[in-house]
Each structure stands twice: as structure tokens, then as C-alpha cells.
C-alpha positions in Angstrom: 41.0 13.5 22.5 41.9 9.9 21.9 42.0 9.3 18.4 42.2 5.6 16.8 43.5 5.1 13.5 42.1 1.3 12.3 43.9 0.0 8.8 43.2 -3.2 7.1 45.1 -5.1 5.0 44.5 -8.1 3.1 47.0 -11.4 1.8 46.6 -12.2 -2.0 47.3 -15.8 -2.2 47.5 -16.0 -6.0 47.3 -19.2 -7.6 44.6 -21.1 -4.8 41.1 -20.7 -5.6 40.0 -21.6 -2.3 42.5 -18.8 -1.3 40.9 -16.4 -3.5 37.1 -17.1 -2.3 38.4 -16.0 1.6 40.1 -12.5 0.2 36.6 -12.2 -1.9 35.1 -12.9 1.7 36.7 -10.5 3.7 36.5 -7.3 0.8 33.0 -6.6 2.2 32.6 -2.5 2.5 32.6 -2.9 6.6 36.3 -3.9 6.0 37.7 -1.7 3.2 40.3 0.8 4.2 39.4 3.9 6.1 41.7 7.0 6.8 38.9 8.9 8.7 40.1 9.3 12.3 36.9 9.0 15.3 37.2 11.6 17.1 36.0 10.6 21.5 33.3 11.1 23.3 33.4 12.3 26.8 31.5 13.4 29.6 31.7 16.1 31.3 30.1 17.7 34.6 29.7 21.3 34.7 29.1 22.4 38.4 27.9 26.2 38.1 27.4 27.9 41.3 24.3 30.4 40.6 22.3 31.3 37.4 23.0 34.8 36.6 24.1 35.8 32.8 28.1 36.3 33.7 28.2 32.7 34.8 25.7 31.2 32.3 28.0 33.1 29.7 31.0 31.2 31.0 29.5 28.1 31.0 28.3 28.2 27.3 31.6 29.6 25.7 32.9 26.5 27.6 30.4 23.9 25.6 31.2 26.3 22.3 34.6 25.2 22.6 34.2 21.9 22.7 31.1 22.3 19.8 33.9 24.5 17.3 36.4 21.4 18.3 33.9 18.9 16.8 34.6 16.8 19.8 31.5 15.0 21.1 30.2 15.7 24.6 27.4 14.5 27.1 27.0 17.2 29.8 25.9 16.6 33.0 24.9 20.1 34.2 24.3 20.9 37.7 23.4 24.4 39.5 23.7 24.9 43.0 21.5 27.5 43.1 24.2 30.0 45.3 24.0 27.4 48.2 27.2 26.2 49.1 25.3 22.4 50.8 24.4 21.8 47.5 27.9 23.0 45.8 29.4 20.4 47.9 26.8 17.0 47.1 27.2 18.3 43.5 31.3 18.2 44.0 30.8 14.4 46.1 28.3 13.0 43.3 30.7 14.2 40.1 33.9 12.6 42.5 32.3 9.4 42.0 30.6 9.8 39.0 32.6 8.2 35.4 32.9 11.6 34.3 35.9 12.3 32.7 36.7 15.8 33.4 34.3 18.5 36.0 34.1 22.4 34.8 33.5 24.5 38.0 32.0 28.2 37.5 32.7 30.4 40.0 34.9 29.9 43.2 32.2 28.4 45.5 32.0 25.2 43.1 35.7 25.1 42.3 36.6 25.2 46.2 34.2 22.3 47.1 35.1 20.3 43.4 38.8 20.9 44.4 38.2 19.2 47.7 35.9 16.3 47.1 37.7 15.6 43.6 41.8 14.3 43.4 41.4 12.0 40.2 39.6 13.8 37.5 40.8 17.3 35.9 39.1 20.5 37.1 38.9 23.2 34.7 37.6 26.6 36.8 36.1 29.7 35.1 34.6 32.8 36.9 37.1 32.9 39.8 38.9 36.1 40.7 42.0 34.6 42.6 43.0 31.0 42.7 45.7 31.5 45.2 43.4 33.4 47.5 40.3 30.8 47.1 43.3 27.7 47.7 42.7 26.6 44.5 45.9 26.2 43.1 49.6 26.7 44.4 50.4 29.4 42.4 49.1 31.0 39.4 52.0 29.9 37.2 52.4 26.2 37.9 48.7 24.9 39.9 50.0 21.7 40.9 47.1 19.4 41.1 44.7 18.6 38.9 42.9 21.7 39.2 43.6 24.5 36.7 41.5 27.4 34.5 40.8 31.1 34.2 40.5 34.5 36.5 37.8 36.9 35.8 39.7 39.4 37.2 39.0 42.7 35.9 40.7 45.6 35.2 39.8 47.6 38.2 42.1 51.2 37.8 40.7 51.6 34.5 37.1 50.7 35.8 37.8 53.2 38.6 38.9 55.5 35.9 35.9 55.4 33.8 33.5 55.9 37.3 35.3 59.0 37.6 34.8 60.0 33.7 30.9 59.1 34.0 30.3 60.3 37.0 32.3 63.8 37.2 33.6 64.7 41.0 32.7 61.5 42.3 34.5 61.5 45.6 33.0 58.5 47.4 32.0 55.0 45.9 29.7 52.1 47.7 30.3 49.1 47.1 27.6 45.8 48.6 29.0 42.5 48.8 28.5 39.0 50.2 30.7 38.0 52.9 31.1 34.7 52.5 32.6 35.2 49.2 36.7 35.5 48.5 36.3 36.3 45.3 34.5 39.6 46.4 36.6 39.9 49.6 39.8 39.9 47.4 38.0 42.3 44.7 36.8 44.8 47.7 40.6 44.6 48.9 42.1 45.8 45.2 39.3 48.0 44.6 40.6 50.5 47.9 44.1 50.2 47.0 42.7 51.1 43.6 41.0 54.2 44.9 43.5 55.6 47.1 45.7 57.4 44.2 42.3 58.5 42.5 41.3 60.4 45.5 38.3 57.8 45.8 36.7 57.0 49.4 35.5 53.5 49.3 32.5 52.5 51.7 31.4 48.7 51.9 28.2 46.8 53.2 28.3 43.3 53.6 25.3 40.9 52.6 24.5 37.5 53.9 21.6 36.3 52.1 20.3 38.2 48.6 17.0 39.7 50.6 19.9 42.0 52.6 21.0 44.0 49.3 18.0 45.9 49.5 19.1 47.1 53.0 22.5 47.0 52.7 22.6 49.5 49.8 20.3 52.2 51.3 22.8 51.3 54.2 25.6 53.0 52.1 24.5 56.1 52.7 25.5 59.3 51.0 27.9 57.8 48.2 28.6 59.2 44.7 28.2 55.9 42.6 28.1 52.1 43.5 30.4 49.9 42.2 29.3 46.3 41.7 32.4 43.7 41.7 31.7 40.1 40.3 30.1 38.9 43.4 27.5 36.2 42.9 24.7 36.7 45.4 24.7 40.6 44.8 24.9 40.2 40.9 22.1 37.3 41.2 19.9 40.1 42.9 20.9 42.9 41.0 17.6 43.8 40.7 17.1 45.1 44.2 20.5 47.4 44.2 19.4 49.4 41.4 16.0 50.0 42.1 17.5 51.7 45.1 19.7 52.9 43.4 17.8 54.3 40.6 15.4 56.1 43.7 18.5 57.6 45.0 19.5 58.9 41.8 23.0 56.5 42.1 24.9 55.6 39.2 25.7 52.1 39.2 29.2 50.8 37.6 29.1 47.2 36.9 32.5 45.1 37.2 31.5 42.7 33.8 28.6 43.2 31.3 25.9 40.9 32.5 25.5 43.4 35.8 25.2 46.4 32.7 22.3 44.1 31.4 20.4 43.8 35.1 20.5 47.9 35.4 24.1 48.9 35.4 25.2 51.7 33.6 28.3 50.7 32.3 31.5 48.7 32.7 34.9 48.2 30.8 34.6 44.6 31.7 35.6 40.8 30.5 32.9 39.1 27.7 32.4 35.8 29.7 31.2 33.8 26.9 35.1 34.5 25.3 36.7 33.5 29.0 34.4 30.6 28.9 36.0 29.4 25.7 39.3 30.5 26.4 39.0 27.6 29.3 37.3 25.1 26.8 40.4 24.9 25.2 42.3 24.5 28.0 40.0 21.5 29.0 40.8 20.1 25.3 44.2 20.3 26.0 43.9 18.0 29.2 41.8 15.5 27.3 44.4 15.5 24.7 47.4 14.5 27.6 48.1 18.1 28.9 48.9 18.2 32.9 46.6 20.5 34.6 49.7 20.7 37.5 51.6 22.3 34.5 49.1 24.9 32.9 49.2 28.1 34.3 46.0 30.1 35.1 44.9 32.2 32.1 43.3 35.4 32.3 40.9 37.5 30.3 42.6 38.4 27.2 40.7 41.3 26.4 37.8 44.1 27.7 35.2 46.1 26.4 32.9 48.6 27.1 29.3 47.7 27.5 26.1 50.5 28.3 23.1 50.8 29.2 21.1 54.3 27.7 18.1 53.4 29.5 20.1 52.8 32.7 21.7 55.9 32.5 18.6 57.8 31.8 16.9 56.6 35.3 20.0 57.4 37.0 20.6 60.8 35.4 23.9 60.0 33.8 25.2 61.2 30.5 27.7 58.7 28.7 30.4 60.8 27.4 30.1 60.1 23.1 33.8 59.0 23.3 32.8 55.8 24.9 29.1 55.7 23.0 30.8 55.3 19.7 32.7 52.4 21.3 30.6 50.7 23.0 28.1 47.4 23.2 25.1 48.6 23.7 22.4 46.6 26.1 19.1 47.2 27.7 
């Protein structure tokens, strides 16, 4: 924020009349004394990669930030709409825009705003691993003027509740898109995850949202899906669990919003908090703080998150241990 402090101060010229009338002059209330400090205004493009509530989440704990901050904003919101042509004209049009910082949500966006933008700060949200995606040089010191938060999630202890719901479960489907790194890299820690678990992973890859469909019958004779933060498959939730829900599949969700589409249940990151978490972040940069210095933040804390009426069509009972925890949706 770039604050001004303005003080005025007048010369009493006692003695000269003439003197007196121009200090009278110049006492007029638009010139008296003021120790209230204007806070900027700035502008700020928000480049969000596809609507689905995870990343609409994101995107408004982002604005929150700035809202709780009492720093005034005009947004310029764009929304790819989970094409990556119109990620990158979005990215070109904010590089020579007068926008004064560009939040990216989700790794798509923050690749092609990383590439097409060098001279404003980029704030990411909603990306999994910003080494992996080339993003930044290392999670500890970025290096360029792009910086933000992981959504990675907890993925032993979301293993570790599939196994609690879903009693015996040996093998575990997972669908997601292959043009994605942020699922490639969650599909990657996910089988490591499962080895010591005794868990099987089997994986179907989607290239457009009308394969899910497909591509989950396509998984054959698994125990339970797991559904990582992928955008195109969480965008089309819809379609996995209504095959799932015929196969009589329980459905684990990687982060709440997938719960809300027809998930069961997840031990997952709120997005709206991650959101904020990088607000401030982008408050520090407008304030003088070197994105090339701030390391990449992660989720600071999980929760669980069910849905009864999920678990019903899939014939799953929620243990009452994680009931009497839990946020309830659906």
C-alpha cells in the first residue's frame, strides 16, 4: 500500500494586517491539518482457469483479504473456461494491461501468466507443485516475480480415511486429465502413498470432460475412487459419480468442493482460507515485499467435510468419530 501523509502548516506574521488577511485566506477547512492516512487503490487481474467451487473459493478469500485490509481494489476478472488458448490471451492482455499485480488460480493460468508476464507480481493459488509446473525455482526462494500457495493435500491421511470408510478396500481408481501437472504430480504421490497401505492404484486418463464418463466405467472393478484436485474432472464431477453412484463406488474427494458435487468425504484444505492466506501475501508485495524472496506457503490447516446423502447412494456408513467432526454438505 502506498500511503501519503499530507501536513500543512501556516506562517503567523503578527503585526501586518495585510499579512493576517492571507493566513485568514488560506485557514479554509480544505486546508486544515489532517492526520488521516489514504490508503491506494489498485487494480488487479484475477486470471482463474475454470469455474468449479475449489477455485471460485480461492479466488474470493483472495478479494476477502484485500476487503478485511480495507485496501481498495478494481478487479478485472477473467475465466478461461478450462481452455488453455484462452489462459494464454488472458496472460498477453493482463501483460500489457496497467494492472498492478495478476492473481492466477490454478497451474494452467499461473504457467501461461508466468510466461507472458516479467514486470508485474504474480500471486498463484490452487497449484499443487510450483517446482514441477516451472513456476518458481524452488519452493523456498521463487526467484522471479511469481510467488503464492500449494493446495497440496494431505494425501496418507486421505488414503487413511479411504481405508477407515471404506473397510478392506484393496484397490482405488483414480480419473484424471492428462494435460494437467498438477494431477500428474498428485497421481505420482498418491501410488507412493498407497504402496505401504497395501493399496493398488489404477488410473484413466481424460482429455476433454465428455471422456470422464468413459474413463471411469473404464476403471473397472475398483474398491473406491479417489478424486485429486484435477480441474477438468472436478469441473465434471457430475458425470463420475453418477457412475459411480450405479456401480455402488465410494467416491473420496481430494478438497471439499468435490464432497459438495457427490463426494463422500475428504480431509481436505478450505480454499476460501488458502485463498486469503495468498491475499495477504499479495498485500505484502504491494506494500514493497519481493516476490523472488517469499517462499511458497501451503495450506495451514484441514478438515473433514461429508456428504450423508452421498454416502447413502453409494452405500457407505461414515464412522460417528468423524460425523461428530465434521462439515457437513449436500
Amino acid at each position: 500500500m502506498r500511503l501519503t501523509s499530507l501536513r500543512r502548516s501556516g506562517i503567523a506574521l503578527a503585526g501586518l494586517a495585510a499579512a493576517a488577511l492571507t493566513l485568514s485566506a488560506c485557514s479554509s477547512p480544505a486546508a486544515t491539518d489532517s492526520s488521516d492516512e489514504a490508503k491506494a487503490s489498485y487494480k488487479i487481474g484475477v486470471s482463474q482457469f475454470v469455474q468449479h467451487p475449489a477455485l471460485d473459493a480461492a479466488t474470493a478469500g483472495f478479494k476477502q483479504a484485500f476487503e478485511d485490509a480495507g485496501v481498495a481494489v478494481t478487479w478485472d476478472d477473467k475465466n478461461a473456461n478450462g481452455d488453455q488458448s484462452t489462459a494464454v490471451t488472458i496472460a498477453q492482455g493482463f501483460a500489457s494491461s496497467d494492472v498492478d499485480l495478476v492473481l492466477a488460480v490454478a497451474t494452467p493460468s499461473a504457467q501461461t501468466a508466468a510466461q507472458a508476464i516479467t514486470d508485474k507480481p504474480i500471486l498463484f493459488t490452487a497449484v499443487t507443485d510450483a517446482v514441477e509446473g516451472q513456476l518458481v525455482e524452488s519452493n523456498e526462494a521463487p526467484g522471479s516475480n511469481v510467488t503464492g500457495t500449494s493446495d497440496l493435500a494431505p494425501f496418507d491421511e486421505q488414503l487413511a480415511l479411504l481405508q477407515e470408510v471404506v473397510p478392506g478396500a484393496k484397490k482405488v481408481g483414480i480419473v484424471y486429465a492428462s494435460g494437467e501437472v498438477n494431477s500428474q504430480v498428485q497421481v505420482d504421490a498418491v501410488t507412493e502413498a498407497a504402496g505401504p497401505l497395501g493399496l493398488e492404484v489404477v488410473t484413466k486418463t481424460v482429455t476433454t470432460a465428455n471422456d470422464i464418463a468413459a474413463a471411469t466405467e473404464a476403471l473397472g472393478d475398483v474398491d473406491a475412487i479417489y478424486v485429486p484436485t484435477d480441474n477438468m474432472v472436478v469441473a465434471g464431477i457430475a458425470s463420475l459419480v453418477q457412475v459411480a453412484e450405479d456401480k455402488q463406488i465410494p467416491v473420496i474427494g481430494a478438497e471439499a468442493g468435490t464432497v459438495e458435487g457427490g463426494a463422500v468425504i475428504t480431509l481436505g484444505i478450505d480454499y476460501t482460507k488458502l485463498g486469503y492466506q495468498t491475499g495477504e501475501m499479495a498485500l505484502k508485495v504491494l506494500e514493497g515485499a519481493d516476490p523472488a524472496t517469499m517462499a511458497v506457503e501451503v495450506s495451514k490447516e484441514f478438515a473433514y467435510v461429508v456428504n450423508e446423502d452421498a454416502a447413502k447412494r453409494m452405500g457407505v456408513t461414515i464412522p460417528e468419530e468423524i460425523l461428530g467432526k465434521a462439515e457437513k454438505v449436500g
